[in-house]
C-alpha positions as CSV (number, residue, x, y, z in Angstrom):
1,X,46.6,1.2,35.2
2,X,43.4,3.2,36.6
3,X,43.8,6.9,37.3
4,X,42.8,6.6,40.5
5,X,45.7,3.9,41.0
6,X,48.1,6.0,39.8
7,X,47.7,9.2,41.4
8,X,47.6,8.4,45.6
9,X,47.3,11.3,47.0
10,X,48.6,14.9,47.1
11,X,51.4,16.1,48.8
12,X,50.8,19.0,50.9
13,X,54.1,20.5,52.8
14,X,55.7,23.8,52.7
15,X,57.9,23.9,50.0
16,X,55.0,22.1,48.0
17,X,53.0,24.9,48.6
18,X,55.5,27.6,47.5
19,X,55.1,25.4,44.1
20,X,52.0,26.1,43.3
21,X,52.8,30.1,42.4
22,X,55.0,28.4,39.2
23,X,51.9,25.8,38.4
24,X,53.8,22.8,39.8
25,X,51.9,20.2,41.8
26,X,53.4,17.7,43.9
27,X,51.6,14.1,44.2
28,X,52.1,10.9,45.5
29,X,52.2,8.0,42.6
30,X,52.2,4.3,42.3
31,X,55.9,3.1,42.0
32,X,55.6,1.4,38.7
33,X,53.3,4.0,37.2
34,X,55.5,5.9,34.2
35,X,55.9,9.9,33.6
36,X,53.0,9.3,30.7
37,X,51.3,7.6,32.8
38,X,51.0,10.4,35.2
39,X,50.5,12.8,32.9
40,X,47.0,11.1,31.4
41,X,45.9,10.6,34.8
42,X,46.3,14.4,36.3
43,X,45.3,15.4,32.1
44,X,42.0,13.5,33.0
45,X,41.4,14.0,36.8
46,X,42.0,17.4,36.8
47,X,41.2,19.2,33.4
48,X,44.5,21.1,32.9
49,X,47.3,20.8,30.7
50,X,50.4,19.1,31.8
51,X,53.4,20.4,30.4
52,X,56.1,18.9,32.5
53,X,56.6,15.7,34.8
54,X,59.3,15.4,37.4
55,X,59.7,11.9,39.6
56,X,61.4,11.0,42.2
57,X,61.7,8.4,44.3
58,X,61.5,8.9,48.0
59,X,64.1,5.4,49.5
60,X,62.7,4.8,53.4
61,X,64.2,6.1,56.6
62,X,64.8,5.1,59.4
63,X,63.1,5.9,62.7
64,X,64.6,4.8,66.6
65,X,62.1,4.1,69.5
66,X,64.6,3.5,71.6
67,X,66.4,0.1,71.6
68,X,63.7,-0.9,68.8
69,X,64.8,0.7,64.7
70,X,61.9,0.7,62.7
71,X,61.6,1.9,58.8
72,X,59.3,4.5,57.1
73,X,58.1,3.0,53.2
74,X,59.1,4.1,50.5
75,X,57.0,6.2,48.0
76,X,57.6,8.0,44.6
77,X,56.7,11.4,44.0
78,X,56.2,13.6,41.1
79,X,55.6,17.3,40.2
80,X,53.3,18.1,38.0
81,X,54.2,21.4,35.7
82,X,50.8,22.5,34.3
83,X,50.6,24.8,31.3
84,X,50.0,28.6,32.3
85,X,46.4,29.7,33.0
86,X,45.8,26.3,34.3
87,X,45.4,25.6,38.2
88,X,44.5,22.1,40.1
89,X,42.0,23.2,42.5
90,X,41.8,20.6,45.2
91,X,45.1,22.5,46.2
92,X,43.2,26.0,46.6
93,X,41.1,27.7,49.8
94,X,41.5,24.9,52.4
């Protein structure tokens, strides 16, 4: 897979933030994309090293607009541990 297939896009919530003082980033991948995968791709993209990779898949909810149920998709995360020293900065000064 292409890097840019792999990692979707960045997760940017609260608790993701609060991350960041440990060096852990939180993106969104491709579902079939592996933990080594993942790791080359933010290695490349980014310029840091990766020490650790968590995953996780997110399963869908479900929403209610009245008599109508709908369902939110499914995604798979993973945080990114980068080795100290290291930072990602896409995530910084917004």
């Amino acid at each position: 897979m292409h890097i840019f297939a792999i990692l979707k896009r960045p997760v940017i919530t609260e608790k993701a933030t609060d991350m960041q003082d440990q060096g852990k980033y939180t993106f969104e991948v491709a579902p079939q994309a592996t933990k080594l995968q993942i790791k080359e791709a933010v290695e490349k993209a980014f310029d840091v090293r990766v020490v650790k990779v968590n995953t996780m898949n997110v399963h869908q909810k479900r929403k209610r607009f009245g008599p109508r149920v709908t369902r939110r998709r499914s995604i798979k995360k993973a945080i990114v541990t980068v080795a100290p020293g290291n930072t990602i900065t896409i995530f910084e000064g917004v």
